[in-house]
C-alpha positions as CSV (number, residue, x, y, z in Angstrom):
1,X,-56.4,54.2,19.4
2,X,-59.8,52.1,19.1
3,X,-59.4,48.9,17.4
4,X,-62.7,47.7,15.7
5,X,-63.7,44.0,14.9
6,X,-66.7,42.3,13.5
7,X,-68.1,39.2,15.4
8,X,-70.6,37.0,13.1
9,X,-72.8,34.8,15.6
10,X,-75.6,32.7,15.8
11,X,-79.1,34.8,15.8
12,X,-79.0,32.3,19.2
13,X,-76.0,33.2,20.9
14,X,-76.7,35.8,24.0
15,X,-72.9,35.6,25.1
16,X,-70.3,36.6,23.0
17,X,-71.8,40.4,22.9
18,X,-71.7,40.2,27.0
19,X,-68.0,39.0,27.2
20,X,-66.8,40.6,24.4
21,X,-68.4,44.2,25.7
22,X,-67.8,43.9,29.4
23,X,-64.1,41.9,29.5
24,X,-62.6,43.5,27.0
25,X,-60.5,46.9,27.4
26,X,-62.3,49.9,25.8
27,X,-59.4,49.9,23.1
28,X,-61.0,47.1,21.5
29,X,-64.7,47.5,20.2
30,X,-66.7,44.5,18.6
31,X,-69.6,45.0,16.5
32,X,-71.9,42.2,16.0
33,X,-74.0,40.5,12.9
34,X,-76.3,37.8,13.7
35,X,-77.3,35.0,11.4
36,X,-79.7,32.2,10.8
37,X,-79.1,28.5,11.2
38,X,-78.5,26.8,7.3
39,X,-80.5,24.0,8.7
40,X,-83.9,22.7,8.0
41,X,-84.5,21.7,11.9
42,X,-83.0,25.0,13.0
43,X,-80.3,23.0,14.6
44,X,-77.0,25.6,16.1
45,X,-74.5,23.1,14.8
46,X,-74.9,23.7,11.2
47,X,-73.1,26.7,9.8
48,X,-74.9,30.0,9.2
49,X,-77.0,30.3,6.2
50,X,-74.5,31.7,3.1
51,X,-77.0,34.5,2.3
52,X,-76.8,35.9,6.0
53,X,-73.2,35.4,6.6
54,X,-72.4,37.5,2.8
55,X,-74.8,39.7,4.0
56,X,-73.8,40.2,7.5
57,X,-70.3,40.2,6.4
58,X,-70.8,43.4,4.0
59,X,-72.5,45.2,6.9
60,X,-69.4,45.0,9.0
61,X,-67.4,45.5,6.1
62,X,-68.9,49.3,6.1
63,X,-68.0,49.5,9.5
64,X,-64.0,49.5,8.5
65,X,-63.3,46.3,11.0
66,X,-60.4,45.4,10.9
67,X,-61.1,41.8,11.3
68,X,-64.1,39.5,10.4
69,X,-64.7,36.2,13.2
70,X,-67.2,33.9,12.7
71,X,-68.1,33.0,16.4
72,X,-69.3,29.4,15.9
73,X,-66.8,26.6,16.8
74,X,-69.2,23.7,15.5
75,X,-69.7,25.2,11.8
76,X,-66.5,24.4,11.1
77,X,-66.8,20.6,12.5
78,X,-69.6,19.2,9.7
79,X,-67.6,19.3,6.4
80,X,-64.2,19.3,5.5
81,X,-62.6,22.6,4.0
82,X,-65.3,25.0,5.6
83,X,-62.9,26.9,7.1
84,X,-61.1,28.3,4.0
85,X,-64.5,28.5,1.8
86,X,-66.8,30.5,4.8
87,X,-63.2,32.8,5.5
88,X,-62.8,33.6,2.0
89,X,-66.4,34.0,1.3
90,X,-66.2,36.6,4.8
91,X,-63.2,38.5,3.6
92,X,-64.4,39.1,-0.1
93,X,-68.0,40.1,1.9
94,X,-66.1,42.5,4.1
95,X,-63.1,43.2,2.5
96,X,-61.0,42.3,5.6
97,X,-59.2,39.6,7.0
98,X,-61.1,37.1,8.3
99,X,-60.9,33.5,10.7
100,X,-63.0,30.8,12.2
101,X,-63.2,29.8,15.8
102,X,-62.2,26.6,15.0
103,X,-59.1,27.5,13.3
104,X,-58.2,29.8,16.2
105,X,-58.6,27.6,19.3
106,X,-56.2,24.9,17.3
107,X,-53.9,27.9,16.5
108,X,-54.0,29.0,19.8
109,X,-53.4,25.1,21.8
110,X,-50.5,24.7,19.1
111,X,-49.3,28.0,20.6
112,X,-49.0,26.9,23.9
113,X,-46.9,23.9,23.3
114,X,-50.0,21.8,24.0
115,X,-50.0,18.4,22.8
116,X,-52.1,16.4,25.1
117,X,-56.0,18.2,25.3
118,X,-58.7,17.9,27.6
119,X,-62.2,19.2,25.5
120,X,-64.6,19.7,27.8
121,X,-67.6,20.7,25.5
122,X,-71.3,21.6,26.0
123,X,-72.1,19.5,22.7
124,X,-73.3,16.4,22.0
125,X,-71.8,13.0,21.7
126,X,-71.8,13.1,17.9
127,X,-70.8,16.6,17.8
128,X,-67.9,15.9,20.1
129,X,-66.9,12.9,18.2
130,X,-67.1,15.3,15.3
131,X,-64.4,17.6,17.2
132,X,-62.1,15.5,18.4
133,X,-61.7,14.4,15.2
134,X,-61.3,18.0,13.8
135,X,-58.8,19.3,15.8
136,X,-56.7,15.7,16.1
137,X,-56.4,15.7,12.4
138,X,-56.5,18.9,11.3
139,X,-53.9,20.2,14.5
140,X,-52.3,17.2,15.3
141,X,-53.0,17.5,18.8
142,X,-54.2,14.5,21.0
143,X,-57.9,14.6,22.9
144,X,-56.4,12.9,25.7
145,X,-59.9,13.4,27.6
146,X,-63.3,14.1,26.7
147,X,-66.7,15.4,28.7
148,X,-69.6,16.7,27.3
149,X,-72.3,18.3,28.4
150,X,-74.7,16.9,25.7
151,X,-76.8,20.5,24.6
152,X,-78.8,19.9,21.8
153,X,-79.2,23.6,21.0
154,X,-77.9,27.1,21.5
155,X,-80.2,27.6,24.5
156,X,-79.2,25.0,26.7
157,X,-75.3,26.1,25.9
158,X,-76.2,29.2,27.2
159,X,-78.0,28.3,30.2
160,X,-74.7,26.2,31.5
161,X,-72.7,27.8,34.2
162,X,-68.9,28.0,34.0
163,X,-69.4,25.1,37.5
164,X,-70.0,22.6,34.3
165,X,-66.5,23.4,32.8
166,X,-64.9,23.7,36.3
167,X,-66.2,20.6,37.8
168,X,-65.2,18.7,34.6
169,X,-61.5,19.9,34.8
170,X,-61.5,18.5,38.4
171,X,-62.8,14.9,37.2
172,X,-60.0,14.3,34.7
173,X,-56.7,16.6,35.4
174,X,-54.0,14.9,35.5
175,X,-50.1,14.9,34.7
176,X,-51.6,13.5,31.1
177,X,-53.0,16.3,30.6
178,X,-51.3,19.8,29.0
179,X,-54.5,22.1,28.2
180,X,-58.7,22.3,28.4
181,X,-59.7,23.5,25.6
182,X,-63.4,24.7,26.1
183,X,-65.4,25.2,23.0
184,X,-69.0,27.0,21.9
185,X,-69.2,30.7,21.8
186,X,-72.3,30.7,23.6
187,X,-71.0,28.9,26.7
188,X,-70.4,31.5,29.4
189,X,-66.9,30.6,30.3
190,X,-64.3,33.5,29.9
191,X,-64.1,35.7,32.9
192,X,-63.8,32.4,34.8
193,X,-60.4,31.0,32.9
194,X,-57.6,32.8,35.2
195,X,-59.5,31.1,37.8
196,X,-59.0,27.6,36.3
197,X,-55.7,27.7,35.6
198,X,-54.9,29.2,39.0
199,X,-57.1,26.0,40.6
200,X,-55.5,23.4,38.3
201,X,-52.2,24.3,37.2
202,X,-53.0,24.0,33.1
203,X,-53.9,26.7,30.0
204,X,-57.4,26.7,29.8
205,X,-58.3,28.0,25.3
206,X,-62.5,28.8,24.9
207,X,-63.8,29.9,21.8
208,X,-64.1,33.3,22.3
209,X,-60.8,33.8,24.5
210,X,-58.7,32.1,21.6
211,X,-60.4,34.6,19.1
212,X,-59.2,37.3,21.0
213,X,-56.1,36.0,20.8
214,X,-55.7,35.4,17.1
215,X,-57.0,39.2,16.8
216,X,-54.1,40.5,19.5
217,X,-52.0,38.9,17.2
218,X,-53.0,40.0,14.0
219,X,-53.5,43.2,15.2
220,X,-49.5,43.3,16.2
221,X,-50.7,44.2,19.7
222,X,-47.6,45.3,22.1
223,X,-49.1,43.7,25.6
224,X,-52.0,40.8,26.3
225,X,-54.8,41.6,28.3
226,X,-54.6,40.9,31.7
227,X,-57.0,38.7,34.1
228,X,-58.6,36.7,31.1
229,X,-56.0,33.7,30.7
230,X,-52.1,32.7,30.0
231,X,-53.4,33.1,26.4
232,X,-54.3,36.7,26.6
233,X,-51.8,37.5,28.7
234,X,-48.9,36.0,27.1
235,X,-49.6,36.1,23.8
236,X,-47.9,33.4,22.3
237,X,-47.1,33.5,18.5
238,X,-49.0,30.9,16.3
């Protein structure tokens, strides 16, 4: 049985479409809606313009998905309460359930047990100050570490290679440390994460990995997927 899933993404992003389509078992089909910037300057960490997003949203919405994800960790990082006004304004669009990225990488690190986080992020300082503040308050989880890669748009996310995230995990592991958490949908990162965690002994949660998971989950899915992560493959409740 095909499971279908909308994925709402940046008009920028050029990898959530390549590691959602070539990762993922055939079993599970995305279909994609891309959408404008809501800022004046353009800028990729501002949410998605509310016209494109309702529109977008409908469009998947007559494609039966079972599920609505907005694929854009830093939307949810600019105002408080995004998260339940863009999911509500996604599932009445759609008429299916809906989540954030956001919310699912800190439902995902809360599902591991993590307490003690390592975000190593392609963003910017004030971006990053912007997350560590999101998911310390919001999850109660402590960013015990912090690198960042300081992109100041979509394109230089996606022209970072996964030696960014790899070399930053070797810089600050430590016995402090209980998870990476690796944000931005746009960062090429997920066919590298059972890799990681081999090489450093720790749960590695990305953006698009932890969607997965919240959609294996929601889905009542009876086995992970294999080779993408302890995430995926586990399947921990949360």
């Amino acid at each position: 049985m095909t499971r279908h899933f909308g994925a709402l993404i940046p008009s920028t992003n050029t990898t959530c479409e390549i590691e959602y389509s070539r990762l993922l078992p055939p079993e599970y089909q995305a279909h994609y809606g891309r959408m404008l910037s809501s800022s004046p300057d353009k800028s990729p960490f501002s949410g998605p313009r509310e016209e494109d997003l309702d529109y977008q949203a409908r469009l998947l919405g007559t494609a039966k998905v079972e599920l609505v994800m907005l694929v854009q960790t830093s939307a949810s990082l600019h105002r408080d309460g995004y998260d339940a006004d863009v999911t509500r304004r996604m599932e009445q669009a759609a008429g299916a359930p809906a989540i954030t990225s956001a919310v699912a990488v800190g439902r995902a690190v809360k599902a591991l047990g993590a307490r003690r986080v390592a975000l190593v992020s392609p963003y910017s300082e004030p971006v990053n100050a912007r997350a560590k503040r999101y998911f310390e308050q919001g999850y109660g989880f402590e960013i015990a570490a912090l690198e960042g890669f300081a992109a100041r748009d979509s394109y230089a996310i996606g022209a970072l290679g996964p030696e960014n995230a790899r070399d930053a995990f070797a810089r600050i592991v430590g016995p402090a440390i209980d998870a990476f958490v690796v944000p931005g949908g746009n960062f090429p990162t997920m066919a590298h994460i059972a890799g990681w965690e081999r090489e450093f002994n720790k749960p590695v949660v990305t953006t698009n990995q932890a969607l997965i998971w919240a959609m294996l989950r929601r889905f009542g899915a009876a086995e992970g997927i294999r080779g993408l992560g302890h995430l995926l493959e586990a399947l921990p409740p949360g």
